[in-house]
N, CA, C and O atoms as a Tripos MOL2 file, in Angstrom:
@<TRIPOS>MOLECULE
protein
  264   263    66     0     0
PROTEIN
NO_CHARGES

@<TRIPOS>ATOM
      1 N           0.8430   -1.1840    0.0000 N.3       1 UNK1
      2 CA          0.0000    0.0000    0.0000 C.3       1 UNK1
      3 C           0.8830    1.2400    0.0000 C.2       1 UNK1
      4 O           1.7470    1.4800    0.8430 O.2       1 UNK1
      5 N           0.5930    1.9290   -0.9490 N.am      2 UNK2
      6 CA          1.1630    3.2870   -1.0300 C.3       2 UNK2
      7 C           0.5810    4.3320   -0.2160 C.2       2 UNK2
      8 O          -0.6130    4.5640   -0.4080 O.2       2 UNK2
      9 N           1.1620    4.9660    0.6050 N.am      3 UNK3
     10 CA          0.7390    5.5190    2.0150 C.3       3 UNK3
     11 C           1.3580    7.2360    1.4570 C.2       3 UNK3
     12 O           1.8660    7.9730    2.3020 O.2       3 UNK3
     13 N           1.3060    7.4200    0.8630 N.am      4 UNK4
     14 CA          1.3160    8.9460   -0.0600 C.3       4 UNK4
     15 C           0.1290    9.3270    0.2530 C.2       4 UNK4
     16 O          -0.7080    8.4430    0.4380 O.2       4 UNK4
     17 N          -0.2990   10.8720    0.4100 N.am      5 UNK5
     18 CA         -1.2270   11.2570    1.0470 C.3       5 UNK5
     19 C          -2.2110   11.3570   -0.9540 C.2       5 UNK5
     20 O          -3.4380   11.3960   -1.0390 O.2       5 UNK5
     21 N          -1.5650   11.3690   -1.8250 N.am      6 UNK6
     22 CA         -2.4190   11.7430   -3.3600 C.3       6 UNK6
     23 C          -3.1290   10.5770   -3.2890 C.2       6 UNK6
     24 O          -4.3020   10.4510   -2.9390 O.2       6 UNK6
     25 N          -1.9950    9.3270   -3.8070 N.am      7 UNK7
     26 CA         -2.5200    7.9910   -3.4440 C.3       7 UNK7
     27 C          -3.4850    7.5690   -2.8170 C.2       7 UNK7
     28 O          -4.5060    7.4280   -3.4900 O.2       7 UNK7
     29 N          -3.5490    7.2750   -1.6160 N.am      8 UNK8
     30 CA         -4.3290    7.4760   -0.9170 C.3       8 UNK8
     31 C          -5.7370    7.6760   -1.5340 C.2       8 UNK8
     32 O          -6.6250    6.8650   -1.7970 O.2       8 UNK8
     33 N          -5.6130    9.6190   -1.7440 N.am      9 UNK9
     34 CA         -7.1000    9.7110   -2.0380 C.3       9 UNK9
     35 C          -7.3440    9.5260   -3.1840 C.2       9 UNK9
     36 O          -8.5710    9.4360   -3.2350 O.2       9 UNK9
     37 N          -6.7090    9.3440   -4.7060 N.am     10 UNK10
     38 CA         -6.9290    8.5150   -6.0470 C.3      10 UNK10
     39 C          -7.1650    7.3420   -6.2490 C.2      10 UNK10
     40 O          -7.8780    7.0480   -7.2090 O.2      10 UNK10
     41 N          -6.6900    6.4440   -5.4920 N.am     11 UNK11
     42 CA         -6.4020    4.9870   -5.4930 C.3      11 UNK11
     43 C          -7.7370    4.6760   -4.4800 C.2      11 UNK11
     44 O          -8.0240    5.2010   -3.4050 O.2      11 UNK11
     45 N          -8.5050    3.5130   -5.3250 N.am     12 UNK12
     46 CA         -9.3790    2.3320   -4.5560 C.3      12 UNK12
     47 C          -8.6400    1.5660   -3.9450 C.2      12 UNK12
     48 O          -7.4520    1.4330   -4.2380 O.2      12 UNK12
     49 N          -9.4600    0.6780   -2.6050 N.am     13 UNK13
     50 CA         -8.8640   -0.5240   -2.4340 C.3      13 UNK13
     51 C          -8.1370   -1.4340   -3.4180 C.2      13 UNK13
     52 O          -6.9240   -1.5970   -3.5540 O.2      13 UNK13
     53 N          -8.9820   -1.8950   -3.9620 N.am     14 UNK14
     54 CA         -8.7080   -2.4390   -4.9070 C.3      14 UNK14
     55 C          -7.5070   -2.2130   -5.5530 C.2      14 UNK14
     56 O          -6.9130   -3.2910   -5.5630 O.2      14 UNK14
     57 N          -6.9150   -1.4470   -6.0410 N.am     15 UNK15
     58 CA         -6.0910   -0.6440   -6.5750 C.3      15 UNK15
     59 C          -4.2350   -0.7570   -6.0760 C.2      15 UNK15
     60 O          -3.1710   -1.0770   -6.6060 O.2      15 UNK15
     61 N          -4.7970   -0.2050   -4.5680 N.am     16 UNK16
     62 CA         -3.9450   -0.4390   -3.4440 C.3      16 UNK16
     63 C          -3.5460   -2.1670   -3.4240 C.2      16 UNK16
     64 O          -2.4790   -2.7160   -3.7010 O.2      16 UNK16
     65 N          -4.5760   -2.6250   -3.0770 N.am     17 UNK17
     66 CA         -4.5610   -4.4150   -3.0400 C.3      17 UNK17
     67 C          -3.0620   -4.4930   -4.0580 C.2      17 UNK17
     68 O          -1.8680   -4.5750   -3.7690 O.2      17 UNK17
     69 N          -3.7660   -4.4250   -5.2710 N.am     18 UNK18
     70 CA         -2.9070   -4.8290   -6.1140 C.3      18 UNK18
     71 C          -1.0860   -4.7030   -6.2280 C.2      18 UNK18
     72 O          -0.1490   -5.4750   -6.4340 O.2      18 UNK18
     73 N          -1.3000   -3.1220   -5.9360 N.am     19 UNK19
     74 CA          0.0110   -2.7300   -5.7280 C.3      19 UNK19
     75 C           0.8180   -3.5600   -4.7960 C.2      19 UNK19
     76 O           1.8740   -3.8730   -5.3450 O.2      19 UNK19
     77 N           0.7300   -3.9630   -3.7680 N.am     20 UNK20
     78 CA          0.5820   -4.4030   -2.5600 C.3      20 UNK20
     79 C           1.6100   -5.5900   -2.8060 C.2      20 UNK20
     80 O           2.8050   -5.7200   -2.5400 O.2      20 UNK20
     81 N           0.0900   -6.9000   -3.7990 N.am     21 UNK21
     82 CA          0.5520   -7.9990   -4.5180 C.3      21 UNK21
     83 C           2.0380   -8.1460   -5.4160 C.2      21 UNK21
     84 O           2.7980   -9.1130   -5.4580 O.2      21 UNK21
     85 N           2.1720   -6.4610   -6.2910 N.am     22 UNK22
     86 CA          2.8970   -6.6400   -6.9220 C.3      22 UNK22
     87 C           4.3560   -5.9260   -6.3800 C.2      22 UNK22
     88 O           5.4470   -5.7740   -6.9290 O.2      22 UNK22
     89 N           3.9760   -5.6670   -5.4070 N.am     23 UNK23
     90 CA          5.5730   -5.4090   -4.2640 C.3      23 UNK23
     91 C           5.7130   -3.9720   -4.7910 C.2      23 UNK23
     92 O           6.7680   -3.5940   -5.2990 O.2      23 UNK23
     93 N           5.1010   -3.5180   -4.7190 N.am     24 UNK24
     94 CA          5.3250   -1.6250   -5.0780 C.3      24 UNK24
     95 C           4.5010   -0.8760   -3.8320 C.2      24 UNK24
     96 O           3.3070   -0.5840   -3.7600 O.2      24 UNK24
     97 N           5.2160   -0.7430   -3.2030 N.am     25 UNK25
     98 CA          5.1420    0.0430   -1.9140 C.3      25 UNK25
     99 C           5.5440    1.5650   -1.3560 C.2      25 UNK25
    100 O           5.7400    1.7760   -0.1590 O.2      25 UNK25
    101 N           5.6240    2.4110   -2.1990 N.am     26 UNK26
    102 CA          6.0850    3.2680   -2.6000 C.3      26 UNK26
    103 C           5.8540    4.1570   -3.4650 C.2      26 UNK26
    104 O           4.8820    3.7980   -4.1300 O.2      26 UNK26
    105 N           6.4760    5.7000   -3.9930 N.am     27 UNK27
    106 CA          5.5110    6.4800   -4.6820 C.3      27 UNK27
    107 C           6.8420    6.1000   -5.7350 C.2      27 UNK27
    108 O           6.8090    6.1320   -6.9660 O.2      27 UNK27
    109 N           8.0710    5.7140   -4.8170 N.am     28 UNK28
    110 CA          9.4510    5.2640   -5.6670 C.3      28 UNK28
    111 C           9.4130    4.1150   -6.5600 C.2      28 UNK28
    112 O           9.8230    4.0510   -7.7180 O.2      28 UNK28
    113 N           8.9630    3.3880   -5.9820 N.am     29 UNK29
    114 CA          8.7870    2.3090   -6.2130 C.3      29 UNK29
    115 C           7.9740    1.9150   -7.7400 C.2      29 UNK29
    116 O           8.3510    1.1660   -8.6410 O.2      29 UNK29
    117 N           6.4920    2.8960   -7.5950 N.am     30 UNK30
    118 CA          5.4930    2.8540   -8.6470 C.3      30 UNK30
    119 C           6.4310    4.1220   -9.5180 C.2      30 UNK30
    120 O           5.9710    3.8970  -10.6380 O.2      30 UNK30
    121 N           7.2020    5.0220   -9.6880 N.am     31 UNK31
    122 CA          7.6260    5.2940  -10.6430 C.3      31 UNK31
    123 C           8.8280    4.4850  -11.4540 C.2      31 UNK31
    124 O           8.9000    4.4650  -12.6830 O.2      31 UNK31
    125 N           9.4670    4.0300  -10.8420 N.am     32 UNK32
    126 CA         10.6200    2.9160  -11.2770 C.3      32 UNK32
    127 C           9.6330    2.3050  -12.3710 C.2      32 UNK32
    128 O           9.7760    2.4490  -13.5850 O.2      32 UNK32
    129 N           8.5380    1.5520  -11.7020 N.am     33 UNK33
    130 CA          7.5140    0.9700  -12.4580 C.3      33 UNK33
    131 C           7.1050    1.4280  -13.6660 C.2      33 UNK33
    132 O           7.0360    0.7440  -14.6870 O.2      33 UNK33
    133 N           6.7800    2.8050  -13.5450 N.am     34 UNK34
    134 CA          5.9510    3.4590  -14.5020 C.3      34 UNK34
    135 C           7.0050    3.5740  -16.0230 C.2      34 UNK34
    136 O           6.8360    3.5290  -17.2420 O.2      34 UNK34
    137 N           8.1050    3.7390  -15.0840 N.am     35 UNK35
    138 CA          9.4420    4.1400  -16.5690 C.3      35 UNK35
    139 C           9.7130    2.8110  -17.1440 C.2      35 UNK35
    140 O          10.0690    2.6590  -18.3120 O.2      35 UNK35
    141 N           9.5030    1.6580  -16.1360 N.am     36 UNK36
    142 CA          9.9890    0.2750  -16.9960 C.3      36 UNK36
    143 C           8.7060    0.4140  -18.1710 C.2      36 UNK36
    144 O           9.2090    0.3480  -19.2920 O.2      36 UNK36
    145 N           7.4190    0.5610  -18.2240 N.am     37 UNK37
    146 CA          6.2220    0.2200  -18.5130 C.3      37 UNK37
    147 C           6.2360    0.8940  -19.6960 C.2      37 UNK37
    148 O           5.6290    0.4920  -20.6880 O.2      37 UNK37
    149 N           7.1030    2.2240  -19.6500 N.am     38 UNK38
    150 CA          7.3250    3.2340  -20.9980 C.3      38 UNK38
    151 C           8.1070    2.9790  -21.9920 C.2      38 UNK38
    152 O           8.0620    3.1000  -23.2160 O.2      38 UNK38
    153 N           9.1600    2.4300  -20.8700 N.am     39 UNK39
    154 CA         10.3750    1.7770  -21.9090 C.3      39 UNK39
    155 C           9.5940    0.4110  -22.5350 C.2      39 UNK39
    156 O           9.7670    0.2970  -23.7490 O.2      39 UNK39
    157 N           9.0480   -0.2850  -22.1250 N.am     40 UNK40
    158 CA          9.0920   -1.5640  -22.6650 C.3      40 UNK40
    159 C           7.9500   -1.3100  -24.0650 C.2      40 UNK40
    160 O           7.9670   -2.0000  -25.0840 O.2      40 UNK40
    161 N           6.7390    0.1640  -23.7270 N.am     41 UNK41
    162 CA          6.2050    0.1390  -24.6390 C.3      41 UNK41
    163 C           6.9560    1.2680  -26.1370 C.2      41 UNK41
    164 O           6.4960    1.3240  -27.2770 O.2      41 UNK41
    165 N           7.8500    1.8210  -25.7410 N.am     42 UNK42
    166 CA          8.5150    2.0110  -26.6640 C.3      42 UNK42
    167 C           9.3650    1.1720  -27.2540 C.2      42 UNK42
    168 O           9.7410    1.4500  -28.3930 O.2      42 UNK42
    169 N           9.8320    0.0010  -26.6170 N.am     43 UNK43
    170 CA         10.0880   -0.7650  -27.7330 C.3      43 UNK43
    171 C           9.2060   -1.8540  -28.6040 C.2      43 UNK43
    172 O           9.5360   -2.3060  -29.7000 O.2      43 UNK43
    173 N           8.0770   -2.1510  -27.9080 N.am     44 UNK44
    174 CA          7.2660   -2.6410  -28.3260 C.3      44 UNK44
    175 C           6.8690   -2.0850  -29.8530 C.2      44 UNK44
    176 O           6.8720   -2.7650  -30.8790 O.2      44 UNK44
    177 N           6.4790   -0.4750  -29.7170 N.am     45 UNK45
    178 CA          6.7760    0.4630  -30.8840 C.3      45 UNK45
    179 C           7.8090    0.2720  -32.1560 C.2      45 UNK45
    180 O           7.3990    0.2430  -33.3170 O.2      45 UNK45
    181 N           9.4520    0.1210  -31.7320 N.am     46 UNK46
    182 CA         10.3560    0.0830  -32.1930 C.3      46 UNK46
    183 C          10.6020   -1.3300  -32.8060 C.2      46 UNK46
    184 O          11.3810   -1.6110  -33.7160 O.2      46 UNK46
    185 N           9.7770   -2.1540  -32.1190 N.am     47 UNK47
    186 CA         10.3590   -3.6950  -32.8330 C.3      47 UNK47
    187 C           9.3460   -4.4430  -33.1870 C.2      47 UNK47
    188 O           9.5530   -5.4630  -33.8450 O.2      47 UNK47
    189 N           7.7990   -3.9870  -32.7320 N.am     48 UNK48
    190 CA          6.7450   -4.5710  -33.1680 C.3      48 UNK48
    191 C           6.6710   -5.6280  -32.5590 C.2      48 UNK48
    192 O           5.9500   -6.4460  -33.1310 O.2      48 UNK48
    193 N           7.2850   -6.0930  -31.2760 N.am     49 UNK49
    194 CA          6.9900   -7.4480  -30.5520 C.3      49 UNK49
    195 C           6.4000   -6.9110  -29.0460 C.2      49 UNK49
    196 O           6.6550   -5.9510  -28.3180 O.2      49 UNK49
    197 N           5.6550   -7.8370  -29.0020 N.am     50 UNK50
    198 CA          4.6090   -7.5490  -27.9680 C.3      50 UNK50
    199 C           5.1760   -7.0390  -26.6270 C.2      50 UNK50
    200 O           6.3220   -7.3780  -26.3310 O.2      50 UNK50
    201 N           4.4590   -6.2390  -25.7800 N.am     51 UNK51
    202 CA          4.8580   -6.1050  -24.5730 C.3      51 UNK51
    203 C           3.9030   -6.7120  -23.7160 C.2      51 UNK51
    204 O           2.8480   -7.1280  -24.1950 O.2      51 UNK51
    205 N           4.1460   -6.8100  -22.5340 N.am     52 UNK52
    206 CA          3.8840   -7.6200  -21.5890 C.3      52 UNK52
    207 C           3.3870   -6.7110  -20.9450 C.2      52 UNK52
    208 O           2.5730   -6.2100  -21.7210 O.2      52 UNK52
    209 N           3.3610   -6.2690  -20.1810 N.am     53 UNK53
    210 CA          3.2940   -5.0260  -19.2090 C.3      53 UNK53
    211 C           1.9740   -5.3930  -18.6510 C.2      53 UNK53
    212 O           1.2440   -6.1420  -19.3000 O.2      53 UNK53
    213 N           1.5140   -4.8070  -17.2040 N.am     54 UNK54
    214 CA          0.3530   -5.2190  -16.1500 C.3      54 UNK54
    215 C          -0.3640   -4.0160  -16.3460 C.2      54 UNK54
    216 O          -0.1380   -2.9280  -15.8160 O.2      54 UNK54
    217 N          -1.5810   -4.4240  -17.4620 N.am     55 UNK55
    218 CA         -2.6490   -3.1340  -17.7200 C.3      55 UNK55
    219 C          -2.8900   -2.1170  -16.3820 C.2      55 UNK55
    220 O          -2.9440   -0.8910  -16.4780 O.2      55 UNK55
    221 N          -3.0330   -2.9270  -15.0290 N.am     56 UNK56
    222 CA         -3.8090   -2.6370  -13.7470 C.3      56 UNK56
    223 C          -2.7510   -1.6780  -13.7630 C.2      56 UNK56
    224 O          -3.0170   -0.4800  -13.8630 O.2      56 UNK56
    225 N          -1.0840   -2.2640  -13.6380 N.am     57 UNK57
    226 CA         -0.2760   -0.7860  -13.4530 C.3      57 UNK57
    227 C          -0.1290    0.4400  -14.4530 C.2      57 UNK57
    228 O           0.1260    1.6410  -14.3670 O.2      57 UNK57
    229 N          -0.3400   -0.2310  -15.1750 N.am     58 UNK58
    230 CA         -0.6070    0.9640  -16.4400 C.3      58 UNK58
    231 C          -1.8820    1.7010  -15.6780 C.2      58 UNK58
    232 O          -1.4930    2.7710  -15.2100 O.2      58 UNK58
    233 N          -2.6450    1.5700  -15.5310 N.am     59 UNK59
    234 CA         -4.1460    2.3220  -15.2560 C.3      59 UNK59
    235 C          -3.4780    3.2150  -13.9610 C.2      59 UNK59
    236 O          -3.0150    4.3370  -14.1630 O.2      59 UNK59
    237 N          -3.4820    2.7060  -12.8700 N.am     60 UNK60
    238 CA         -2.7500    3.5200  -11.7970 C.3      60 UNK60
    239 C          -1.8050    4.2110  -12.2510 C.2      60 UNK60
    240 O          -1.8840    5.3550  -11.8030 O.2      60 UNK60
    241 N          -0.9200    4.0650  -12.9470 N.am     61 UNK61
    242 CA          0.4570    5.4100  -13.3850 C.3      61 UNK61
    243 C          -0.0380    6.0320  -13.8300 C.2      61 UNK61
    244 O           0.4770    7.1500  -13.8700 O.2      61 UNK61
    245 N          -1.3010    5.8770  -14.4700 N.am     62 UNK62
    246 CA         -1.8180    7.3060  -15.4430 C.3      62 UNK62
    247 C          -2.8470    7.6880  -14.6770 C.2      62 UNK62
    248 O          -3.3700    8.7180  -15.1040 O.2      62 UNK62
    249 N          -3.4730    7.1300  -13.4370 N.am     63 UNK63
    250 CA         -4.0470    8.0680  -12.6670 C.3      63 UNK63
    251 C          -3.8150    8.6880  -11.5680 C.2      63 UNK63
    252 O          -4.5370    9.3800  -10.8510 O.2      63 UNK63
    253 N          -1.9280    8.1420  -11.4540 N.am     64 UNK64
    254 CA         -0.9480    8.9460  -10.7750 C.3      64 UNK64
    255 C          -0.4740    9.7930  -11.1470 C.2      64 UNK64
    256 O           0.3550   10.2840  -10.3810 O.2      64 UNK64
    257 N          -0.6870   10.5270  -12.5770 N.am     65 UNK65
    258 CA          0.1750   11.4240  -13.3810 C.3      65 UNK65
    259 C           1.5390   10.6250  -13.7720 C.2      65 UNK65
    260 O           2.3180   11.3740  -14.3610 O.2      65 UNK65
    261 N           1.9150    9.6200  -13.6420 N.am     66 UNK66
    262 CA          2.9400    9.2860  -13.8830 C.3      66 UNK66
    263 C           3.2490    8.9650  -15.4560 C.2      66 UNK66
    264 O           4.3690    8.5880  -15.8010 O.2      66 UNK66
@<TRIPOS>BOND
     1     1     2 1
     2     2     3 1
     3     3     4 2
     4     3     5 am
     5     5     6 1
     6     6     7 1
     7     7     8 2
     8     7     9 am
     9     9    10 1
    10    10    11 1
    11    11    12 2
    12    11    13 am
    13    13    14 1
    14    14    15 1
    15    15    16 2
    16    15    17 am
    17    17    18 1
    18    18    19 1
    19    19    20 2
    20    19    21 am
    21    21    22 1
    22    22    23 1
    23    23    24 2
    24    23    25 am
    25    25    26 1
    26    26    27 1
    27    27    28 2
    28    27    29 am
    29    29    30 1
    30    30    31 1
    31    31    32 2
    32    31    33 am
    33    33    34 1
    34    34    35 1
    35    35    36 2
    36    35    37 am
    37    37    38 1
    38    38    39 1
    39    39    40 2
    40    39    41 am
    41    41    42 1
    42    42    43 1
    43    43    44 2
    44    43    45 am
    45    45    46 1
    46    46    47 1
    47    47    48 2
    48    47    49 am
    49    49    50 1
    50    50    51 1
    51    51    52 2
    52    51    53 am
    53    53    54 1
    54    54    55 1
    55    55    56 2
    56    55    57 am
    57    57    58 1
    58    58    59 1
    59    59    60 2
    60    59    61 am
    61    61    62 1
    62    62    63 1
    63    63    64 2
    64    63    65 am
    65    65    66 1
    66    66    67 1
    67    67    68 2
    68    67    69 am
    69    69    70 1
    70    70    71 1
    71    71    72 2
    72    71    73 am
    73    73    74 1
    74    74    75 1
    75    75    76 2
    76    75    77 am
    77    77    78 1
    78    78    79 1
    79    79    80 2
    80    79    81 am
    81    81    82 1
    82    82    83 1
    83    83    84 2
    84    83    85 am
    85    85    86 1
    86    86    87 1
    87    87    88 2
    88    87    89 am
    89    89    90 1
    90    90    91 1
    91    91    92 2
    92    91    93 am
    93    93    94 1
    94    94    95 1
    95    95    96 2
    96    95    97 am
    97    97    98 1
    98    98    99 1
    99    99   100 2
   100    99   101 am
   101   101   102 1
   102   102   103 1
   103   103   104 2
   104   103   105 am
   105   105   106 1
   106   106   107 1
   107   107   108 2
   108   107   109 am
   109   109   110 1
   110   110   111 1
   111   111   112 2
   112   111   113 am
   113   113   114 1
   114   114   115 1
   115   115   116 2
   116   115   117 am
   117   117   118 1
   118   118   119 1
   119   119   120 2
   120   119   121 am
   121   121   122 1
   122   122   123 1
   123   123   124 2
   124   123   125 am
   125   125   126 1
   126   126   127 1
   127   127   128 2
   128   127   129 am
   129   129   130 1
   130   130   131 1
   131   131   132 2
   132   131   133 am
   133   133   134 1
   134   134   135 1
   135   135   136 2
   136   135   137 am
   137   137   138 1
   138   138   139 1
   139   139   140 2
   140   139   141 am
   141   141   142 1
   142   142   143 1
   143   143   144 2
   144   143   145 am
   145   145   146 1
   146   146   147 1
   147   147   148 2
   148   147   149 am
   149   149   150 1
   150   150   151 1
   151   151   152 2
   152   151   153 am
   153   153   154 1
   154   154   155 1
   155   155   156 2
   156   155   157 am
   157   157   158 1
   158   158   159 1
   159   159   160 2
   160   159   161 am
   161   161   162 1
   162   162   163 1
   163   163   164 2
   164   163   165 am
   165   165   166 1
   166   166   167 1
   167   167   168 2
   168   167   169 am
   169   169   170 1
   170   170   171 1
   171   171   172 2
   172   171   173 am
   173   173   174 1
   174   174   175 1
   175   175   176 2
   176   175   177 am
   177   177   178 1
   178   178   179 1
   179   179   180 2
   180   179   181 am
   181   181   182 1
   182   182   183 1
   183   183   184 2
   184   183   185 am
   185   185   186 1
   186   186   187 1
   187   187   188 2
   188   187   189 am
   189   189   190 1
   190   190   191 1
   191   191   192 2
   192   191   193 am
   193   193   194 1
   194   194   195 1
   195   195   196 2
   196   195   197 am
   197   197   198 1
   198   198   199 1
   199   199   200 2
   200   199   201 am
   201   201   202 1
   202   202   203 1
   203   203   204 2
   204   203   205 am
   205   205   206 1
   206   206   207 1
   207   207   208 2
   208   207   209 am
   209   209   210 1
   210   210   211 1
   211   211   212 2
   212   211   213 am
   213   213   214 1
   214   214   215 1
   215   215   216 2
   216   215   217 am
   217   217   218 1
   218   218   219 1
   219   219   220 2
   220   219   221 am
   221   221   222 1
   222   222   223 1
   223   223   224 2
   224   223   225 am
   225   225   226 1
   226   226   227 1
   227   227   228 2
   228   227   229 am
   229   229   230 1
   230   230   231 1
   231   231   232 2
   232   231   233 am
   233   233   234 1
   234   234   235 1
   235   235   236 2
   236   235   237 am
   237   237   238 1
   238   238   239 1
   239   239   240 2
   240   239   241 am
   241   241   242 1
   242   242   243 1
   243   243   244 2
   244   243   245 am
   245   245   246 1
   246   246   247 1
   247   247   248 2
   248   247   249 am
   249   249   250 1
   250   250   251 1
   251   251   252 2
   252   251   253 am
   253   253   254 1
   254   254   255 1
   255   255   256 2
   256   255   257 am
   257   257   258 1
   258   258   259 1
   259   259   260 2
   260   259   261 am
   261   261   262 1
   262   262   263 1
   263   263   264 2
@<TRIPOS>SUBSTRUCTURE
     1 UNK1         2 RESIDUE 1 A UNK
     2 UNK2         6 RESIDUE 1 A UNK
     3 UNK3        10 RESIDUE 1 A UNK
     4 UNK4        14 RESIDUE 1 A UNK
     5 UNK5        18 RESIDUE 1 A UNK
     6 UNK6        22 RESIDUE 1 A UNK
     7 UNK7        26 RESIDUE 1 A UNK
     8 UNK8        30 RESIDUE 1 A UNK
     9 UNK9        34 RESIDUE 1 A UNK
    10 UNK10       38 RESIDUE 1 A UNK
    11 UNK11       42 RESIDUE 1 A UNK
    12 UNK12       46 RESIDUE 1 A UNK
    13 UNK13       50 RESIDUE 1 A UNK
    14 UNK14       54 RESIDUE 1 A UNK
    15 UNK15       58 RESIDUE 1 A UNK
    16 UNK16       62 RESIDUE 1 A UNK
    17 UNK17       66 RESIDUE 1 A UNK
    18 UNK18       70 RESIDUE 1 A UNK
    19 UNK19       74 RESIDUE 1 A UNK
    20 UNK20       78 RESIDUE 1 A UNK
    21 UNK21       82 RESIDUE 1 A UNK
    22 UNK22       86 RESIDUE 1 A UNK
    23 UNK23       90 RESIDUE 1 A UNK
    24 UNK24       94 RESIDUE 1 A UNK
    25 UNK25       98 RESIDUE 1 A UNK
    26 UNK26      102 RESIDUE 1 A UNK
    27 UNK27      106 RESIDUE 1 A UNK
    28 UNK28      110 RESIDUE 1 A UNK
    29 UNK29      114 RESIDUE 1 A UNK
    30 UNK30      118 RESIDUE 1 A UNK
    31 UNK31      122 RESIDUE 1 A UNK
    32 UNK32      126 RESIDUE 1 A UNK
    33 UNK33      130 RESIDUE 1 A UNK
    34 UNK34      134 RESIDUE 1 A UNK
    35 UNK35      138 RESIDUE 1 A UNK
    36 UNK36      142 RESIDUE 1 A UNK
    37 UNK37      146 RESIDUE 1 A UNK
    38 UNK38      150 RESIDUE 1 A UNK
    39 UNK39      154 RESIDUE 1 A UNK
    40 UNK40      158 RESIDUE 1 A UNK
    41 UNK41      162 RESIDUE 1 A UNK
    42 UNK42      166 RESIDUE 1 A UNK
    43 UNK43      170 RESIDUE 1 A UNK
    44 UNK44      174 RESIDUE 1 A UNK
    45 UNK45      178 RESIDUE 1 A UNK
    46 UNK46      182 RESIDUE 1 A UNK
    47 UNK47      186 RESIDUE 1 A UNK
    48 UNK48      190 RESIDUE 1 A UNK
    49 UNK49      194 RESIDUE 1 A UNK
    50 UNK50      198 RESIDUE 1 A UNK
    51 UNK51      202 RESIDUE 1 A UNK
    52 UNK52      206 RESIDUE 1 A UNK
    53 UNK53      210 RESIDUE 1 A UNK
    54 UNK54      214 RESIDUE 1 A UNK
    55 UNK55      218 RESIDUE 1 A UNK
    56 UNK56      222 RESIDUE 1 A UNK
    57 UNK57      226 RESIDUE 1 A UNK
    58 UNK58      230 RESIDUE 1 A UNK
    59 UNK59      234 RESIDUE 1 A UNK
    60 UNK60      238 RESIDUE 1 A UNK
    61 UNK61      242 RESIDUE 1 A UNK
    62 UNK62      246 RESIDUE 1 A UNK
    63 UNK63      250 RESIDUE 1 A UNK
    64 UNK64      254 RESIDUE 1 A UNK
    65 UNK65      258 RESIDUE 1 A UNK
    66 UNK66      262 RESIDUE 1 A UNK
């Protein structure tokens, strides 16, 4: 659970849960995240092979501003 006071009030349970699951505990933590998620879809862009990436964290970084 990200204990950031924005967080907090943007983020559902649900939301939180997840983060939680996926070991991002942090506002550090979910940006590290957010830049892997950019990079991987720019290359996805660049090479036309699929990315992987966790929609749920995608949805939260962009309703983190991230």
């Amino acid at each position: 659970m990200i204990k950031n006071r924005i967080a907090k009030k943007l983020l559902t349970k649900a939301e939180q849960d997840h983060l939680t699951e996926m070991g991002i505990n942090s506002m550090a933590a979910m940006k590290r995240q957010s830049e892997f998620i950019k990079k991987d879809l720019a290359r996805e862009k660049e090479t036309g092979t699929p990315c992987f990436t966790c929609w749920e964290c995608r949805h939260i970084a962009n309703k983190l501003g991230l």
